[in-house]
C-alpha positions as CSV (number, residue, x, y, z in Angstrom):
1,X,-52.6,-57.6,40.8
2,X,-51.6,-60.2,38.5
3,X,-48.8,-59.7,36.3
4,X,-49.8,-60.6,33.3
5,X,-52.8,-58.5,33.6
6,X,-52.8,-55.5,31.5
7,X,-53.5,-52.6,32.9
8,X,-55.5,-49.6,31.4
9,X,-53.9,-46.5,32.6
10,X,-56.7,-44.2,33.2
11,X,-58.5,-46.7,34.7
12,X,-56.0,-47.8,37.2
13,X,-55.8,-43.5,37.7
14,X,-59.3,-43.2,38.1
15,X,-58.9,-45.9,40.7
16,X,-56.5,-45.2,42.5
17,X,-56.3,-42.6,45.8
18,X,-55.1,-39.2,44.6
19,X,-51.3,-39.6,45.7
20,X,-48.9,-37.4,46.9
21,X,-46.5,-38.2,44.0
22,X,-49.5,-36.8,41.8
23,X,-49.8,-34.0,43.9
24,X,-46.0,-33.4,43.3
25,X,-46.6,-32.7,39.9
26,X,-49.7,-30.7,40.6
27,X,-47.6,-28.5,42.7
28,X,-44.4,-28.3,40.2
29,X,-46.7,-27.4,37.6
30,X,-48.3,-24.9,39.3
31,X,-45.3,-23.1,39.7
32,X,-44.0,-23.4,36.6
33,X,-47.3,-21.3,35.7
34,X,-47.1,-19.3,38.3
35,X,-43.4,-18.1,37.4
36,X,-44.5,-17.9,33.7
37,X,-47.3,-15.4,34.7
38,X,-44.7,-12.8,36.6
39,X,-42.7,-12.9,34.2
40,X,-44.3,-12.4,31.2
41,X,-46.5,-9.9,33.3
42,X,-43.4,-8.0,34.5
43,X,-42.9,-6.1,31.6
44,X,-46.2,-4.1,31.5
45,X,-45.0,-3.3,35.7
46,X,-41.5,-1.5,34.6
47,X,-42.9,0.2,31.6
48,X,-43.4,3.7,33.2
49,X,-40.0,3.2,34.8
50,X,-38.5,2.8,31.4
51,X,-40.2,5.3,29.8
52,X,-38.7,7.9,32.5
53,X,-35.1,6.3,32.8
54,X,-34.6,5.7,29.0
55,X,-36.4,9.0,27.9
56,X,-38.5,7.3,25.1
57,X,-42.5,8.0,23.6
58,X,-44.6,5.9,24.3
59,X,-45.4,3.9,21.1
60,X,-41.8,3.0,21.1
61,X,-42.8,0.8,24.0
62,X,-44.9,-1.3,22.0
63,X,-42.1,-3.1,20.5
64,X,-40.9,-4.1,24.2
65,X,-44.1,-5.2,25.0
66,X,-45.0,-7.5,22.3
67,X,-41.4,-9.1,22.0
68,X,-41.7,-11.7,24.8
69,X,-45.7,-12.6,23.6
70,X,-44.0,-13.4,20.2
71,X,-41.9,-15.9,21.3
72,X,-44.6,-16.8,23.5
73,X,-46.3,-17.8,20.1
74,X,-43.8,-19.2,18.4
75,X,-42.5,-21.1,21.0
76,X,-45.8,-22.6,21.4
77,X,-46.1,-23.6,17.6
78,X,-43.0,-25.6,17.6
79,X,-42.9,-27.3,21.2
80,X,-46.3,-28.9,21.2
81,X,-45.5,-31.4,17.6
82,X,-41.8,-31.9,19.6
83,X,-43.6,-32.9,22.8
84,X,-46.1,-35.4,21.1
85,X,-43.3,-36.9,19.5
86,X,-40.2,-36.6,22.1
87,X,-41.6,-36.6,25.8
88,X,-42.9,-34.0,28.1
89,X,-40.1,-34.1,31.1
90,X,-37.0,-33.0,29.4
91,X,-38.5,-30.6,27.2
92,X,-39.8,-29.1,29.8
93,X,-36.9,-28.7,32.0
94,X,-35.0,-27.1,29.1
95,X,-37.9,-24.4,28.2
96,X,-38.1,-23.3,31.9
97,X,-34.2,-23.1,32.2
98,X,-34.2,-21.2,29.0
99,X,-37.4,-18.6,30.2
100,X,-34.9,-18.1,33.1
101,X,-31.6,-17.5,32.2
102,X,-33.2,-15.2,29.6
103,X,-35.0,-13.1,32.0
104,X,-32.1,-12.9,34.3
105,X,-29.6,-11.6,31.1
106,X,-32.5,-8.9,30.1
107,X,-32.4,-7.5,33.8
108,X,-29.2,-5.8,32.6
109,X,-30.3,-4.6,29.3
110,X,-28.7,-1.1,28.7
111,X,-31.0,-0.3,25.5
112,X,-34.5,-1.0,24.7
113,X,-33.2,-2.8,21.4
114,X,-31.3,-5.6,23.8
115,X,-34.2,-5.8,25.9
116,X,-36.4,-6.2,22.8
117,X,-34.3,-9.0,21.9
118,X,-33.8,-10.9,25.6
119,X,-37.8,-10.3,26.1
120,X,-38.0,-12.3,23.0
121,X,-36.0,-15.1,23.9
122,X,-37.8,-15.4,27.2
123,X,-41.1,-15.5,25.6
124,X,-39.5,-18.5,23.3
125,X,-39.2,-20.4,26.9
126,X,-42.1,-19.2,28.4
127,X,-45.0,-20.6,25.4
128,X,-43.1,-23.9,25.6
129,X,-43.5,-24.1,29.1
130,X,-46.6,-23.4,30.1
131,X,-48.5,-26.2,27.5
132,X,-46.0,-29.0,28.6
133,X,-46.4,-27.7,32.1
134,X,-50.7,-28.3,31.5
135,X,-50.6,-31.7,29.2
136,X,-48.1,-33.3,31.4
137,X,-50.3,-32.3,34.8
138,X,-53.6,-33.4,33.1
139,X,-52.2,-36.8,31.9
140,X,-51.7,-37.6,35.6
141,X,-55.1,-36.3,36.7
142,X,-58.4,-38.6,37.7
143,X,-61.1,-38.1,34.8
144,X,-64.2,-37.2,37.4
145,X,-61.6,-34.0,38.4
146,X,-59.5,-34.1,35.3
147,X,-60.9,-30.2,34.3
148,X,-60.8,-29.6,37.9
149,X,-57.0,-29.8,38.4
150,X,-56.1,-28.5,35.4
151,X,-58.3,-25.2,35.8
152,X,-56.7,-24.9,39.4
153,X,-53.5,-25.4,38.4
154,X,-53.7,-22.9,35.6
155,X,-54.9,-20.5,38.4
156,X,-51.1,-19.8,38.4
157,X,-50.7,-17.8,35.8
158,X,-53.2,-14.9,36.6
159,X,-51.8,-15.0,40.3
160,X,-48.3,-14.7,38.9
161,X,-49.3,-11.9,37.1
162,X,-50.7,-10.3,40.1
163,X,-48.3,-11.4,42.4
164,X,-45.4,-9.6,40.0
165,X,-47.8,-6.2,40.7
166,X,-47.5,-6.0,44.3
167,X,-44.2,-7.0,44.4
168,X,-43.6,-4.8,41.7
169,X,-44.8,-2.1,43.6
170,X,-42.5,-2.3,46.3
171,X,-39.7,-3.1,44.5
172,X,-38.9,-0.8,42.3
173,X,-39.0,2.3,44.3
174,X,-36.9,0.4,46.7
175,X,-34.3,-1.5,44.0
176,X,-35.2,-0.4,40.6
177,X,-37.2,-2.0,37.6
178,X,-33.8,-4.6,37.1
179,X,-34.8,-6.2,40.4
180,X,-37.9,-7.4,39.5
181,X,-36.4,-9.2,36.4
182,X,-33.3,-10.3,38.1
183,X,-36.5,-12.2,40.3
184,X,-38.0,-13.3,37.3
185,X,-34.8,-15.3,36.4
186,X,-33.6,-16.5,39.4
187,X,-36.9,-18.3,40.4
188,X,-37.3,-20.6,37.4
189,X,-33.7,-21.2,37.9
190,X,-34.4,-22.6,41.5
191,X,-37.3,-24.6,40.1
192,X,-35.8,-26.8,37.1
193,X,-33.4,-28.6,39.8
194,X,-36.4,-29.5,41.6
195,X,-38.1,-30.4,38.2
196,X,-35.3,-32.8,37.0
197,X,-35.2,-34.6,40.6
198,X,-38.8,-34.9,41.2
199,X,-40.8,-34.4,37.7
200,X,-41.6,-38.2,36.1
201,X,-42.5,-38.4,31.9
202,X,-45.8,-38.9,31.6
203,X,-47.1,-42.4,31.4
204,X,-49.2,-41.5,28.8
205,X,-46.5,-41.1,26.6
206,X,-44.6,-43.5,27.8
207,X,-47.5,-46.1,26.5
208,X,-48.2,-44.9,23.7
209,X,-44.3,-44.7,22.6
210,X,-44.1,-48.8,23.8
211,X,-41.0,-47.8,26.4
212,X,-40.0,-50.1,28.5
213,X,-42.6,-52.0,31.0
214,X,-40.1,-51.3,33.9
215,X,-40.2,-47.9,33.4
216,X,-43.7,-47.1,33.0
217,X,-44.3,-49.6,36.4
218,X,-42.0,-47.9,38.4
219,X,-44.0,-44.6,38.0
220,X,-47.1,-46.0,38.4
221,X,-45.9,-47.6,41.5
222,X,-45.8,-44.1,42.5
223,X,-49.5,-43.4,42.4
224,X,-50.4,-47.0,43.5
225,X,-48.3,-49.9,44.9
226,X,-51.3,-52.2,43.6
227,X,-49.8,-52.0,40.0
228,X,-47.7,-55.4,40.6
229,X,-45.0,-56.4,38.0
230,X,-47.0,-55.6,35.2
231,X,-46.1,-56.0,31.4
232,X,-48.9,-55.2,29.2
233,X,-50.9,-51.4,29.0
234,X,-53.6,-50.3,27.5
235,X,-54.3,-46.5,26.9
236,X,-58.0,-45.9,26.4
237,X,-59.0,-42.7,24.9
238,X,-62.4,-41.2,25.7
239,X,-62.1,-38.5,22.6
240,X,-62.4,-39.3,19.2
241,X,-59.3,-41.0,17.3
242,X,-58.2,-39.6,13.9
243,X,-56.8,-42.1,11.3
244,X,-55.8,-41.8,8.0
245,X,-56.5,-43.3,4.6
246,X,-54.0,-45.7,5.5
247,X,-55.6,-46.4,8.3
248,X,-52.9,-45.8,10.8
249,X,-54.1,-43.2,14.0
250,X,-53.0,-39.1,13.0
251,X,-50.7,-37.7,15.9
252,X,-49.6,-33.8,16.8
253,X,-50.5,-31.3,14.0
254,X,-51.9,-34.0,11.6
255,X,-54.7,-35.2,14.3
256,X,-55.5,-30.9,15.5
257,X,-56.2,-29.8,11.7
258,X,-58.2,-33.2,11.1
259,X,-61.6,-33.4,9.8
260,X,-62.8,-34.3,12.7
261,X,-60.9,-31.6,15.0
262,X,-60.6,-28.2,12.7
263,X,-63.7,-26.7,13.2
264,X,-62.9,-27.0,17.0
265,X,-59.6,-26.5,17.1
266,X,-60.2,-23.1,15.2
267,X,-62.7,-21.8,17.7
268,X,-60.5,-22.4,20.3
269,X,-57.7,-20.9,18.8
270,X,-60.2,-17.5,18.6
271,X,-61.3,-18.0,22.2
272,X,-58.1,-17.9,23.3
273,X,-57.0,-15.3,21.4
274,X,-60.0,-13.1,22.0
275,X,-58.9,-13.5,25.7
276,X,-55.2,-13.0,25.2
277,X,-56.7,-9.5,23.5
278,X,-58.2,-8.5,26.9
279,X,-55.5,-9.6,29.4
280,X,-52.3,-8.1,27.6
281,X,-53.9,-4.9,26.7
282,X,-54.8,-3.8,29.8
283,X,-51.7,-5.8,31.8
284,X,-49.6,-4.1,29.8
285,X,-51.3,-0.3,29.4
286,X,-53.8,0.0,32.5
287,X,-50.6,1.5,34.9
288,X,-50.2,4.2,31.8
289,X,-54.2,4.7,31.1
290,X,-55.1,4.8,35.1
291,X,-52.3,7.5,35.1
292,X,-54.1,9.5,32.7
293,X,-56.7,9.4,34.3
294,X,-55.9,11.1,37.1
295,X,-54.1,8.4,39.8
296,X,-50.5,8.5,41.2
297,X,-48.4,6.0,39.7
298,X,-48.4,3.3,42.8
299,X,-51.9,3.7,42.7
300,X,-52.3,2.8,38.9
301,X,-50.0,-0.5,39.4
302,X,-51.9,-1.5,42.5
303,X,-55.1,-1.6,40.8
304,X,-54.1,-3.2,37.6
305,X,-52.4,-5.8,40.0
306,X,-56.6,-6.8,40.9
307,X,-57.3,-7.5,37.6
308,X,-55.5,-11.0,37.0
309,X,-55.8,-11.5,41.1
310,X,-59.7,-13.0,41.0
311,X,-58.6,-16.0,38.2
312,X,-58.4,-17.7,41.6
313,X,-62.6,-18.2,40.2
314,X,-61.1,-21.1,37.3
315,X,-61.7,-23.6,40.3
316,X,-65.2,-23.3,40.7
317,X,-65.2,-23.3,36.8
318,X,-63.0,-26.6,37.1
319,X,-66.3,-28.0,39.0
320,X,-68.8,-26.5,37.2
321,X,-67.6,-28.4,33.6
322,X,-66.3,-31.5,35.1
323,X,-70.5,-31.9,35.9
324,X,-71.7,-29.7,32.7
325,X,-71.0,-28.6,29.5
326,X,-67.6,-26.9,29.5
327,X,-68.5,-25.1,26.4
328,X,-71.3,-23.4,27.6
329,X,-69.8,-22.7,31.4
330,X,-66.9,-20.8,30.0
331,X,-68.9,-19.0,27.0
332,X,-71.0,-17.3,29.9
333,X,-68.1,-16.1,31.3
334,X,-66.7,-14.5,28.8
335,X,-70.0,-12.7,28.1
336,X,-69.7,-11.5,31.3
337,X,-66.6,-10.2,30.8
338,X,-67.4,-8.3,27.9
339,X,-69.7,-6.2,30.5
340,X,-67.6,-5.6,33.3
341,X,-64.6,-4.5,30.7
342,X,-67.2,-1.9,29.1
343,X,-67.9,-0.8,32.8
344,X,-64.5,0.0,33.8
345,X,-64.0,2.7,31.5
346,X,-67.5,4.0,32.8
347,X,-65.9,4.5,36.5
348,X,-62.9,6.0,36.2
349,X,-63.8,9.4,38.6
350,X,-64.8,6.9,41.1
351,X,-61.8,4.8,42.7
352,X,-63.8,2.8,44.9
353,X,-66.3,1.7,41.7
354,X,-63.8,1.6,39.4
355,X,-61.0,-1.0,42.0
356,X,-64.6,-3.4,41.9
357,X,-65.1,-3.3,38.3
358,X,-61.6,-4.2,38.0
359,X,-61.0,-6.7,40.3
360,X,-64.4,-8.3,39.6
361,X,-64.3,-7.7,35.5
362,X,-60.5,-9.6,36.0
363,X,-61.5,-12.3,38.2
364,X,-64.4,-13.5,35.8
365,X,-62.4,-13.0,32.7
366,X,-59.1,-14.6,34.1
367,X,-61.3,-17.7,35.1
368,X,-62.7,-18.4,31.9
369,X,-59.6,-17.8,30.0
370,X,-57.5,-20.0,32.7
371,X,-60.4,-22.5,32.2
372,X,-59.3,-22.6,28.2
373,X,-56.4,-25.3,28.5
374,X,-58.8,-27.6,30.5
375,X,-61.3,-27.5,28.0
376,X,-58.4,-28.1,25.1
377,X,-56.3,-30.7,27.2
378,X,-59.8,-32.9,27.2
379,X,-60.7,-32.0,23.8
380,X,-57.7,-34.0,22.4
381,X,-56.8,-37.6,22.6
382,X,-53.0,-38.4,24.0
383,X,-51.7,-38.5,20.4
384,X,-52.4,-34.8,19.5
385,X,-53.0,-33.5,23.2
386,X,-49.4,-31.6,23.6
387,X,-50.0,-30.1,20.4
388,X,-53.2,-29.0,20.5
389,X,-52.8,-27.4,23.9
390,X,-49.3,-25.5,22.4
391,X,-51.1,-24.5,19.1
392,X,-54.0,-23.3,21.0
393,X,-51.8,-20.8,23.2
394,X,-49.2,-20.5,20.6
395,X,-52.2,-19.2,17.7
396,X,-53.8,-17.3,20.0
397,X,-51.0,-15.3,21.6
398,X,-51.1,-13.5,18.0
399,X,-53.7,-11.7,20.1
400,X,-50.9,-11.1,22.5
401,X,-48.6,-9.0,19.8
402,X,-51.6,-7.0,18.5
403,X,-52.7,-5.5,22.3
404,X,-50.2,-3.3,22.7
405,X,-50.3,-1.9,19.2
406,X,-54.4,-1.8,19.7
407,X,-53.9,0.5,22.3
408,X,-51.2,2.0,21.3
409,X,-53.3,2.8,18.1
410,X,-56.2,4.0,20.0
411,X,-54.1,6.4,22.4
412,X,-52.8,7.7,19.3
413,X,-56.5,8.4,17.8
414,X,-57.1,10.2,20.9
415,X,-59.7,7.8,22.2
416,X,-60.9,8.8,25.9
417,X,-60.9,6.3,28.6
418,X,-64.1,5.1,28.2
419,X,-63.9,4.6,24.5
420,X,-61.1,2.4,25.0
421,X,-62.4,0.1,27.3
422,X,-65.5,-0.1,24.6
423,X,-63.3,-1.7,22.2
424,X,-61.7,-3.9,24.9
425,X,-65.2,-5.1,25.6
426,X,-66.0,-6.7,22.0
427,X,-63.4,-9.2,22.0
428,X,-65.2,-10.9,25.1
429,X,-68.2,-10.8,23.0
430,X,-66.5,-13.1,20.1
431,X,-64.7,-15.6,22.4
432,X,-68.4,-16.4,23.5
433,X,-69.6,-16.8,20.0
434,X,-66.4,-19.0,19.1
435,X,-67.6,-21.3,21.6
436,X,-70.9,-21.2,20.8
437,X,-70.2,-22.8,17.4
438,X,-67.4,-25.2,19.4
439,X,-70.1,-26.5,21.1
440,X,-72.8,-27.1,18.0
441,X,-69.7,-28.9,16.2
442,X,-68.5,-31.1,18.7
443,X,-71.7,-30.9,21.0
444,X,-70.4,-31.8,24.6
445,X,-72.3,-34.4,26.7
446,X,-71.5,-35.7,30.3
């Protein structure tokens, strides 16, 4: 390649083999979202153990619950603008560490107001890490499997979730409920020494901030030794580019809440959200409701640990909309969720019926939701992408804070089972119909 040749970055991507330094991120990524889902899973896991240790009432578990998915939200508000503006790498690094250290202090709370307040930290650490984790990975990804990776690597989070059950399960008879947090902290620990040796910036950024050709070459020498010396980039963008009156292109929060990007952005905020409903409140209360209903406590944990295990399904989704519209692929799926939610709470004398409504009504709803940052990462253009991914998980994890007192609320208007599970159904029901009107306003076509 000659070296005064500039080279478009997607393109030379697109072109180039699939590397293993790409796969490196892939991988790192994957964990990061993987360790995000235990831990911010983990809570729901120890909440009958602290109910019995700590003598409390149930409502007064809400607080606990909703204190990490706070910070999960407000994390995400802040980090995505910071991201767009700063890098991904470091950022990144930091918000893991701090997810981790904070989950390893809150495994030796000794009252539920100091876990309140270390579960709050955590969350700060944990919606900053999972949007860089996504925008970063997809900014290194081919286009033809760009929704692909992204939905795969996203996978992560529900099998995090799960994965915290079963280990959950066996740990805390065994160890306690401070084991599975002291876990929690130590693995994201582990990871950000890996991240910091292995982890590049994106080169994204890196063009679109005018760094230093070196730099940006000696990554892309990474993916492709065909790159050359090169001194000149260009950074095509496939999505529509904001500007202002001035004329000069919108970045971060500017470009998200632009004319051309609101009506959008809102309806994936509400997807999102809608989804968020679903998977916190019955990661969080199915253990206590299956309980109720008539299981032993392993029993109740084991089962809701099936419900986030099927988002393993987001792959096939990752196929489906890098051929059709992405829209329309995952606003099926969350109409079929809104069945199989209403079904569980039509099953629950029947163990055998009501483990396959769960592990089926979880696998389709966890695919479509993990599907959600794909659809958002290829939504935005590099100059808003960080943000609009963050803001997405950030505004809808409001959805994460009002679960548990949804339930909560219901429990305490004596709502059977069944009735419950009615309500949980509706939300699935208006993530479809957000997407819907996603889809007439920025109509999709591949």
């Amino acid at each position: 390649m000659q070296n005064d040749q500039a080279i478009d970055i997607q393109h030379f991507i697109d072109k180039s083999r699939f590397s293993g330094f790409q796969w490196t991120i892939f991988i790192l990524s994957f964990l990061i979202i993987l360790i995000d889902g235990f831990d911010t899973a983990a809570i729901g896991y120890i909440a009958p153990s602290l109910l019995s240790e700590w003598d409390i009432a149930r409502p007064q578990l809400a607080p606990v619950l909703s204190a990490a998915l706070a910070g999960l939200a407000i994390g995400g508000i802040f980090i995505g603008p910071i991201a767009d503006r700063f890098g991904r790498k470091y950022l990144l690094c930091l918000t893991v560490f701090l997810f981790g250290i904070a989950t390893l202090i809150s495994a030796f709370s000794s009252s539920l107001t100091e876990l309140v307040v270390w579960r709050f930290i955590t969350g700060l650490g944990l919606g900053s890490a999972m949007p860089l984790a996504v925008t970063l990975s997809n900014e290194f990804a081919p286009t033809r499997r760009r929704a692909l990776l992204t939905s795969a690597m996203f996978t992560g989070f529900p099998l995090g979730a799960a994965l915290g059950g079963f280990l959950s399960a066996w740990m805390i008879p065994h160890f306690g409920w401070r084991s599975v947090l002291v876990l929690g902290g130590v693995a994201p620990l582990v990871l950000v020494v890996l991240m910091l040796v292995l982890m590049p910036e994106s080169v994204r950024y890196m063009v679109k901030r005018n760094m230093a050709p070196e730099r940006i070459v000696a990554v892309l020498k990474k993916i492709s030794s065909s790159v050359g010396h090169a001194t000149q980039f260009i950074l095509t963008e496939t999505q529509h580019v904001a500007v202002s009156a001035s004329g000069q292109e919108k970045q971060g929060i500017a470009l998200i809440l632009s004319r051309s990007y609101i009506v959008g952005s809102t309806m994936i905020w509400l997807t999102y959200g809608m989804g968020i409903v679903i998977f916190y409140a019955l990661i969080n209360w199915m253990p206590i409701l299956l309980r109720d209903a008539g299981l032993n406590a392993q029993d109740a944990v084991l089962i809701t640990s099936l419900f986030p295990l099927g988002g393993v399904g987001a792959i096939v989704f990752g196929l489906l909309m890098d051929r059709f519209n992405a829209n329309r692929v995952i606003m099926l799926g969350f109409i079929a969720t809104a069945f199989f939610i209403y079904m569980i709470g039509q099953v629950a004398d029947h163990k055998m019926w009501l483990v396959l409504m769960v592990f089926i009504g979880g696998a389709i709803m966890n695919t479509s939701q993990s599907s959600l940052p794909a659809l958002a990462a290829n939504f935005y253009p590099t100059a808003g992408r960080a943000t609009g991914v963050a803001w997405m998980m950030a505004i809808g994890r409001i959805g994460a804070v009002i679960a548990p007192f949804l339930v909560a609320e219901l429990q305490r208007r004596e709502f059977t089972f069944d009735q419950i599970f009615t309500v949980l159904a509706f939300p699935g029901l208006i993530a479809a119909l957000a997407l819907f009107i996603k889809n007439r306003a920025h109509p999709e076509r591949k």
